[in-house]
C-alpha positions, 0 to 999 in steps of 0.5 A: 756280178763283177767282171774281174777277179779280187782275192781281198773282196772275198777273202774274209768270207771264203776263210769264215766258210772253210773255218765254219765247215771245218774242211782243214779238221782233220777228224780225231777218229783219223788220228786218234782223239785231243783227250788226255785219256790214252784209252780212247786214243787208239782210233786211227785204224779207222783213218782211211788212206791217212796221208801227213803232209808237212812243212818245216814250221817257221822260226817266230822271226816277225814276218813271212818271207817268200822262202815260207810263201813258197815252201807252204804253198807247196804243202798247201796246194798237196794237202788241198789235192789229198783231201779232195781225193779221199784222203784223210789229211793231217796238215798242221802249224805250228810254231818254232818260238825258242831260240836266241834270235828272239832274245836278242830281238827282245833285247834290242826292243827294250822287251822281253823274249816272250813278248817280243814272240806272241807278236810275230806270232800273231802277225805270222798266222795273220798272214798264213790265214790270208795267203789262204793255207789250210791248216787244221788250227785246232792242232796248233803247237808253240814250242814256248809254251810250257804245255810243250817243254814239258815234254821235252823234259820227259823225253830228256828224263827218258833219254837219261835213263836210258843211258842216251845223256852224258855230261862232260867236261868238253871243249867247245864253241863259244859264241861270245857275241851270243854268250852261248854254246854252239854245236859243231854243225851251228860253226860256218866256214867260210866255204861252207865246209863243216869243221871236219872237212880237210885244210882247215887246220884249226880253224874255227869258222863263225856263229851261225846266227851272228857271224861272230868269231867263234872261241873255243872253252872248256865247260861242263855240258849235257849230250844227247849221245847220238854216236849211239846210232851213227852205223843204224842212221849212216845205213838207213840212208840207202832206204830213203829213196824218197829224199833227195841224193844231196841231202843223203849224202850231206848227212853221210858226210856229216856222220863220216864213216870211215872203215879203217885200222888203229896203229899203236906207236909206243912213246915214252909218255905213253901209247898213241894211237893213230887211225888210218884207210891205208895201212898198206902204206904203214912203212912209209911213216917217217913222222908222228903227228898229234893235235893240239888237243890231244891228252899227248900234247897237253902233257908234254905242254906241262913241261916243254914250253915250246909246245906250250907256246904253240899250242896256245898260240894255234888255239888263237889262230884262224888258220894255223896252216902246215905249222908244227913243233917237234916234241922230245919224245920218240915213238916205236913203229910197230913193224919196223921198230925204227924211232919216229919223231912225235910231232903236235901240228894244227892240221891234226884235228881233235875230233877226227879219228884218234886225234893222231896221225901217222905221217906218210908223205909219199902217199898222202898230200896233207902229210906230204905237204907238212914233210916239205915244210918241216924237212922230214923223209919221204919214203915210197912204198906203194907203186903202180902195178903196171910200172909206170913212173911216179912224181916222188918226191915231188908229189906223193903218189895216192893210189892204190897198187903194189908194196914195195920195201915194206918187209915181208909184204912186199909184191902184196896189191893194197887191198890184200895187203890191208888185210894182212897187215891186221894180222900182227899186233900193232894194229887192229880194225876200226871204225871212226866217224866224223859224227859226235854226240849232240851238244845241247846245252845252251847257257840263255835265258830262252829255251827249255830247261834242262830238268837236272837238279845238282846234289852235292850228295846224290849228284844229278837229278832228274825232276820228277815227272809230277814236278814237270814242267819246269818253268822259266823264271821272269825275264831279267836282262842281263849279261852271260847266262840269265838263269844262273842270276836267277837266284830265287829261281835255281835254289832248290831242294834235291828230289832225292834226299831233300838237302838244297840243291841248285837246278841245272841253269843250262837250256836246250839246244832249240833244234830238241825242240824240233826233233819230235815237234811233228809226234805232238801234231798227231794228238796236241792235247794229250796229257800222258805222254808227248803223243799217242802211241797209236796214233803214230804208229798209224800216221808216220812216217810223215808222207811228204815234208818239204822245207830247206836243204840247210836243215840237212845235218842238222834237224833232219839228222836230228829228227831220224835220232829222235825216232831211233830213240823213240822206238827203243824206248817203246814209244814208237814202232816206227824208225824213220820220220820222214817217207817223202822229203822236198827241198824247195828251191830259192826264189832269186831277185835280180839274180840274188837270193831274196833277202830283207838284208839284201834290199831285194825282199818282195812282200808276200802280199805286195803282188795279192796272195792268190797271184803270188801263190799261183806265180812261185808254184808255176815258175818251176819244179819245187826243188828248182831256184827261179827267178822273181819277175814283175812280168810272169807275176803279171802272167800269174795275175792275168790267168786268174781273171782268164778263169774268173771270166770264163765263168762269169760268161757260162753263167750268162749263156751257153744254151745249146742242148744238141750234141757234135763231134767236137763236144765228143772231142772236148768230154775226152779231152775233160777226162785226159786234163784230169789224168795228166793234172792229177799225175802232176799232182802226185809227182809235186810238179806244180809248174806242170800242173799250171801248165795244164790248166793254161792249156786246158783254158785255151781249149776251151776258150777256142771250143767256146768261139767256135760255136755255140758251147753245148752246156752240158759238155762245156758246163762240166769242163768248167767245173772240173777246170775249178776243181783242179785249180783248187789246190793251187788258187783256193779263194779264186776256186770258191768264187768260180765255185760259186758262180757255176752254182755248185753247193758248198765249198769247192775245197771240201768237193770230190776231186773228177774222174774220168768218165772213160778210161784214159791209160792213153791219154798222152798218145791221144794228145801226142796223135792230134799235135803231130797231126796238126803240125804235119799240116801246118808243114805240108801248107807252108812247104807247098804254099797253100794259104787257104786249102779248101779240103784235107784229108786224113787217111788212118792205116790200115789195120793190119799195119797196127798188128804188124806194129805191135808184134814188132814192139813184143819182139826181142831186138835180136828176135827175126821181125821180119820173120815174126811179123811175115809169120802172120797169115793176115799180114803176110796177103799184103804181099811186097806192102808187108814185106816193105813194112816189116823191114822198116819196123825192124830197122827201128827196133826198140825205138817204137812208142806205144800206140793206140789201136786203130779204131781209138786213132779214128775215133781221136781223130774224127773228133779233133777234126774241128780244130782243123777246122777251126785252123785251116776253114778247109773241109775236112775228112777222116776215113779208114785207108784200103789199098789206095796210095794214100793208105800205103802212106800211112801208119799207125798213129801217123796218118797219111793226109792230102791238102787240096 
C-alpha cells in the first residue's frame, strides 16, 4: 500500500467509478424526463427535497482560470454534500459558446468561430473532469449549438407577440474595433461608473471586451423591452434575502427609480419638459438646459450654427465638461411666467429623466457649477428651518427646509411643499428611470440569428415555428457584419405573402443566451418547448447559484426579466430564478488579482486538483479575496497525506476491543464534528469546514498515541472524517474510502449522523477549552511544571437552577427576588444570596449552559486530554459544601493543582 497520497494515480479510475455508478445523474423521475414528449414530463413531484445547484457557466475562452476553479469547487463541494444527505441534486454544465471574443480569436488563427469553440471545449471539460467536479454530463448544454438557438428564436417570437420587442431607430454605442453594438451596461467608465452616473457630461467610456473608444451611431436595432418590468424588478429586490446587499443595490442603481415631477416650460419651438425630485424648489430656475440629443436641440441645430457646432463638437468629446450654448428660444416658467433662457449643455444626459433640465443653482451643485461657468442667476429659495446661515451664492445649499420668495408657497417645509405644488397645472407626478430597454441586436457573424424576415409588403416577419431554428451560414471572414455579405444566405421569401424578402442580418446579444441557459438543464432534450413546464415549476428557483458580482446589471438583471416574462407568457409559475446568490471573492497573487494579462496566473493544475481545490476553499469565506500562497498550498498538500496516512495506519492495526472514558470522549466528539461540519456546510463556510476537519485530525492523531486505538471507536472516527472531507477532497476521499474497506463509492455513501443528540455541542466544546486554558494559567501563574494531581470540582446543582431562572428573567425583572423565590436555592442561605447578586449583576450577559449531569459527564470524559497535557492524576467529582464547590459555577468548574 503506498504511503503517500497522489491524486493522478487514481484519478483516472475514481472518474470511470463515478461515471459508472452514475453518482452525478440526477434521475429523470427528480426533474422530469429527456423525452420530447411533454406528457411524460411531469414526473418531478416524486423529486424528494430537490435542491439546484448552480455556477455561472464559462465563456469558451481556451482554458480554466483559478476564478472558474474557485467558483466550481464551491458548487462542487455543496452539490456532493446535498447528494450525501438525501437530496436529490441537479448540478449541471454547460457552456457559454457565442460571443465575439471567439470570433475574433477565430480571426486571429486563421480559422473559423466554431472550430476555433469545439476546442476550448474539449480542453475545458477535460479539465473540469480532472479537477474532479461532479456534473450530471448527460445534461450538458452549448449555446452554439442549433438544438439550443432554436430556442432562443422561440422565445424571441414569443416575446414579439406579446409585445415585449420593439425595433427602433436608436442612437447607440459602437464599438469600432468590434464593428458591434454595445448596450449601455457593456460601455466601461474609467471609474467603473455606468453611463447615467453623474459628472460625466458626454462621455462615452470604452468596449467592454476590447477597451476601445466607443462612438455613438444611429441604427435601426431590435429591443427586449425590459422598462416593462422595471417597478416589478426594482421591488422584487427587498424579497432577495438570499443575495448579496451590494449586488441588490448595483441593480437598484442600474434601474434608478426615481420618484419625482415633470414641469412643462412653454418655448417658442414647442413644449420641454423637465423632471425633477425637488420641485420645492421650482422659483429657483433661473436657466433651461437640454442635451444635445434632445428633439429641441436638434431642431433648432437645423437652423442655428452655433448649436449645430456644438452639438457636433460634443458628440466627438470625452468629456465635454460644464460646457453650453445658449439658444434663440426662451421658455415661460409656469409658476412665475418670467422668461428663462433655453440652453443645450453636455452635462444634460439624453437618457436620464426627460432629457431636459431645469436649471436651480442655489440648490443643486451640477446646475450651480454650470451657473458659475455661464454667468446665470442664483436665486435662493429654500432655507434652513432653524435659521441658520447658508454659503449662497458661493455653494448652493441642497437640503431640504423652509420656502422662501416662492409665491404663495412661502413658509411651506419641502416635503408638503412638494405635494402642493402638484396641484397647478404646470407640473404632474412622474417617475423616471435610469433603465432602458434591452438593445440586442449585434451586427456579427457569431450568435443567434434574429428569426425576423424583412417584406417590403408585409414588414417584419417572424420565422415560423416549423422553420426554426435558423441556422448560421458558413463562416466567411470579412469586415462589418458578416451575415449582411452572406448573400445566398439573406435571400428569402416572406412567411406571409411568399414575395422575396431578406432575413434580419442582426444576431443577438449573447447575454440571451444566458438568460434562460438554466430552464434548458432541467430537461435538455425536450423538443416542444425551451423546458418542461413542470419540471420547472418543481425545481426553481435555482437553490444556490454562485459566480461574479460583475454580472450584477447584466445577466443577473437579465435573468429576473426572463422569468418575469416567462411567466406572463405561461411557461412558467415561478417569478424569481434565483433563491440563494454567492459572489465568490477573487484569488490575488502578489497582492494583484490573478490574471494571464498580468503574468501572475497560476495553472489550475500546476499545484494537483485535489491541493488546489481544498487550498482556494479553505483560505477564506466564498465571498472573500485571498491571497495565493506557495506556503498555505504547501499546507493544503500536507493535510492530505495527514488523512491518507491515518488511514493507511488503521488498516495496519488498532486492535484493542475493551472500552474507556476516553474512547466515550472520542464517540461524542464523532457526532459534535458532525454537527459543526455539516452547519459549515449549510451556511457555505468551507474555510470553516477545513478547519474542523484539521481540528478533528489532530484529535485523533493525539487519541491514537495516547493509547492503543479502540477499534470500533477510532475505526468509525475515520470513516466519518472521509465522508466529510468528501465534498471538498473527493478523489482523496475514495482512496481513504477504500482503504477503510467500505463498498462503494464514498460519494454515493450516506452523510453521519449522530449517534446522540448534539443541540450543545459548541457548549461541550466551549466547557473542555475553557477548562484546559484555566489550567494552563493556574500552572503557569503559580510555576508548576509538573503537577502531580488536578482537581475539577463541578457546581453544585442548585447553582445551575439559579442560573437558569436568572436566563429566563426579564433584565428589569428583581433576580434577585426571582432566584431567593426558590425554596431549594434559598436553604443555601448567604451562599445563595451572594450568587443570585452576582447573576443579576450580569443580567442578559449569561450564555446558555449545559446542565449539571452533561458538564460532569463532558468532563469526566475529557479528562484524558489532561492527562495527556499535564502527566497528573486527575479527578472530576460533583462539589457539596466545600470550599472548593463554593468556587465553582455552572460550566466553570473549580479546579485545585497539587
Amino acid at each position: 500500500m503506498a504511503r503517500r497520497y497522489d491524486h493522478t494515480r487514481v484519478q483516472e479510475y475514481w472518474q470511470h467509478v463515478w461515471e459508472r455508478e452514475g453518482v452525478y445523474d440526477c434521475p429523470d423521475d427528480a426533474v422530469g424526463t429527456s423525452s420530447g414528449d411533454p406528457s411524460v414530463g411531469d414526473a418531478p413531484e416524486d423529486a424528494a427535497d430537490p435542491t439546484y445547484v448552480l455556477g455561472m457557466f464559462p465563456y469558451t475562452s481556451g482554458s480554466l482560470h483559478m476564478g472558474h476553479i474557485r467558483n466550481y469547487a464551491i458548487t462542487d463541494a455543496y452539490a456532493r454534500f446535498r447528494r450525501m444527505d438525501g437530496d436529490d441534486v441537479l448540478h449541471p454544465m454547460g457552456w457559454d459558446a457565442f460571443g465575439l471574443p471567439a470570433e475574433n480569436a477565430a480571426y486571429q488563427r486563421d480559422t473559423d468561430p466554431e472550430s476555433w469553440t469545439r476546442s476550448c471545449i474539449e480542453r475545458m471539460r477535460d479539465d473540469l473532469e480532472e479537477m474532479g467536479f461532479g456534473y450530471d454530463w448527460s445534461r450538458e448544454i452549448t449555446t452554439c449549438d442549433p438544438a439550443y438557438y432554436r430556442w432562443n428564436q422561440w422565445l424571441f417570437t414569443r416575446f414579439y407577440d406579446e409585445g415585449l420587442v420593439e425595433y427602433d431607430a436608436a442612437t447607440v454605442n459602437w464599438c469600432p474595433d468590434c464593428e458591434t453594438v454595445l448596450a449601455d451596461a457593456q460601455v466601461e467608465r474609467p471609474d467603473g461608473t455606468d453611463r447615467h452616473g453623474p459628472g460625466h457630461g458626454d462621455d462615452r467610456g470604452v468596449c467592454w471586451r476590447c477597451g476601445t473608444d466607443v462612438e455613438q451611431r444611429d441604427l435601426d436595432q431590435w429591443f427586449f423591452t425590459i422598462t416593462d418590468y422595471a417597478d416589478e424588478l426594482y421591488d422584487g429586490l427587498d424579497d432577495l434575502d438570499g443575495w448579496p446587499e451590494g449586488v441588490r443595490d448595483s441593480q437598484r442603481n442600474w434601474i434608478g427609480r426615481q420618484e419625482g415631477a415633470r414641469v412643462a416650460f412653454e418655448t417658442d419651438g414647442g413644449p420641454i419638459e423637465a423632471f425633477t425630485t425637488q420641485l420645492d424648489t421650482v422659483y429657483g430656475a433661473t436657466y433651461l438646459a437640454v442635451s444635445p440629443g434632445h428633439d429641441i436641440a436638434r431642431a433648432i441645430a437645423e437652423d442655428d450654427d452655433a448649436v449645430a457646432d456644438y452639438v457636433e463638437s460634443v458628440a466627438d468629446a470625452d468629456d465635454a465638461g460644464l460646457s453650453g450654448v445658449e439658444t434663440d428660444l426662451t421658455a415661460t416658467h409656469p409658476y412665475t411666467g418670467e422668461e428663462l433662457p433655453v440652453y443645450v449643455a453636455a452635462y444634460v444626459l439624453d437618457d436620464v429623466g426627460t432629457g431636459a433640465v431645469m436649471g436651480v443653482p442655489a440648490h443643486n451643485e451640477r446646475d450651480h457649477a454650470f451657473a458659475d461657468e455661464h454667468d446665470l442667476p442664483v436665486e435662493q429659495v429654500v432655507e434652513p428651518v432653524d435659521g441658520t446661515e447658508t454659503n449662497l451664492p458661493g455653494k448652493p445649499y441642497t437640503e431640504d427646509g423652509m420656502l422662501t420668495d416662492s409665491g404663495a408657497y412661502d413658509g411651506l417645509a419641502s416635503t408638503a411643499a412638494r405635494d402642493r405644488l402638484l396641484d397647478h397645472d404646470g407640473a404632474e407626478a412622474a417617475t423616471t428611470y435610469r433603465l432602458r430597454d434591452w438593445l440586442i441586436s449585434r451586427q456579427r457573424y457569431w450568435g443567434t440569428p434574429i428569426p425576423i424576415v424583412h417584406c417590403d409588403d408585409c414588414g417584419h416577419v417572424p420565422v415560423p415555428d416549423d422553420e426554426l431554428p435558423v441556422e448560421l451560414p458558413e463562416y466567411v471572414q470579412t469586415t462589418g457584419n458578416p451575415l449582411d455579405a452572406a448573400e445566398e444566405w439573406k435571400r428569402t421569401t416572406c412567411p406571409d405573402c411568399g414575395a422575396d424578402a431578406v432575413r434580419e442580418t442582426d444576431t443577438m446579444d449573447t447575454f440571451v443566451d444566458s438568460s434562460w441557459y438554466f430552464l434548458r438543464y432541467l430537461s435538455p432534450h425536450f423538443d416542444e418547448a425551451p423546458f418542461d413546464q413542470a419540471t420547472a415549476d418543481e425545481w426553481l428557483p435555482v437553490d444556490v447559484y454562485v459566480g461574479g458580482e460583475e454580472h450584477a446589471v447584466l445577466h443577473l438583471l437579465y435573468i429576473r426579466f426572463f422569468t418575469r416574462a416567462l411567466a406572463d407568457l405561461g411557461l412558467l409559475d415561478r417569478r424569481e430564478p434565483v433563491d440563494r446568490l454567492i459572489n465568490q471573492g477573487t484569488v490575488l497573487h502578489s497582492g494583484e488579482k490573478m490574471s494571464k494579462s498580468k503574468g501572475n496566473d497560476i495553472a489550475p493544475h500546476e499545484y494537483g486538483a485535489e491541493t488546489t481545490r481544498l487550498f482556494v476553499l479553505s483560505a477564506a469565506h466564498p465571498a472573500q479575496d485571498f491571497e495565493w500562497t506557495v506556503k498555505d498550498v504547501s499546507t493544503a498538500y500536507e493535510f492530505q497525506q495527514t488523512l491518507y496516512a491515518m488511514a493507511t495506519d488503521f488498516a495496519e492495526g488498532a486492535d484493542r476491543t475493551d472500552t474507556a472514558d476516553h474512547d466515550a470522549y472520542l464517540e461524542r466528539e464523532i457526532d459534535r464534528t458532525i454537527a459543526a461540519v455539516t452547519e459549515e456546510y449549510e451556511r457555505f463556510r468551507f474555510h470553516r469546514v477545513v478547519s474542523e476537519l484539521q481540528r478533528f485530525a489532530r484529535l485523533l492523531r493525539r487519541y491514537a498515541s495516547y493509547e492503543e486505538p479502540y477499534r470500533f471507536a477510532y475505526g468509525r472516527a475515520l470513516r466519518v472524517l472521509t465522508k466529510l472531507v468528501a465534498p471538498i477532497a473527493p478523489y482523496l476521499a475514495e482512496e481513504m474510502w477504500l482503504t477503510l474497506d467500505e463498498d462503494g463509492p464514498v460519494a454515493a455513501a450516506s452523510w453521519p449522523e449522530p449517534l446522540r443528540e448534539v443541540d450543545h455541542y459548541r457548549i461541550e466544546r466551549q466547557l473542555v477549552r475553557r477548562t484546559l486554558d484555566d489550567v494552563r494559567e493556574i500552572t503557569e501563574v503559580v510555576d508548576i511544571d509538573d503537577p502531580d494531581a488536578i482537581e475539577l470540582v463541578v457546581a453544585p446543582a442548585w447553582k445551575y437552577d439559579a442560573y437558569e431562572i436568572a436566563r429566563a428573567a426579564d433584565p428589569d425583572d428583581a433576580i434577585v427576588g426571582a432566584i431567593m423565590d426558590d425554596g431549594t436555592i434559598r436553604d443555601h442561605g448567604d451562599d445563595a444570596a451572594d450568587y443570585a447578586a452576582d447573576l443579576a449583576e450580569k443580567g442578559a450577559g449569561l450564555e446558555p449552559i449545559v446542565d449539571g449531569e452533561r458538564e460532569l459527564s463532558v468532563l469526566e470524559q475529557a479528562r484524558w486530554l489532561f492527562e495527556d497535557e499535564f502527566g497528573a492524576d486527575v479527578a472530576v467529582r460533583r462539589g457539596g459544601d466545600d470550599d472548593l464547590a463554593r468556587k465553582a459555577r455552572p460550566n466553570k468548574p473549580a479546579i485545585h493543582i497539587s
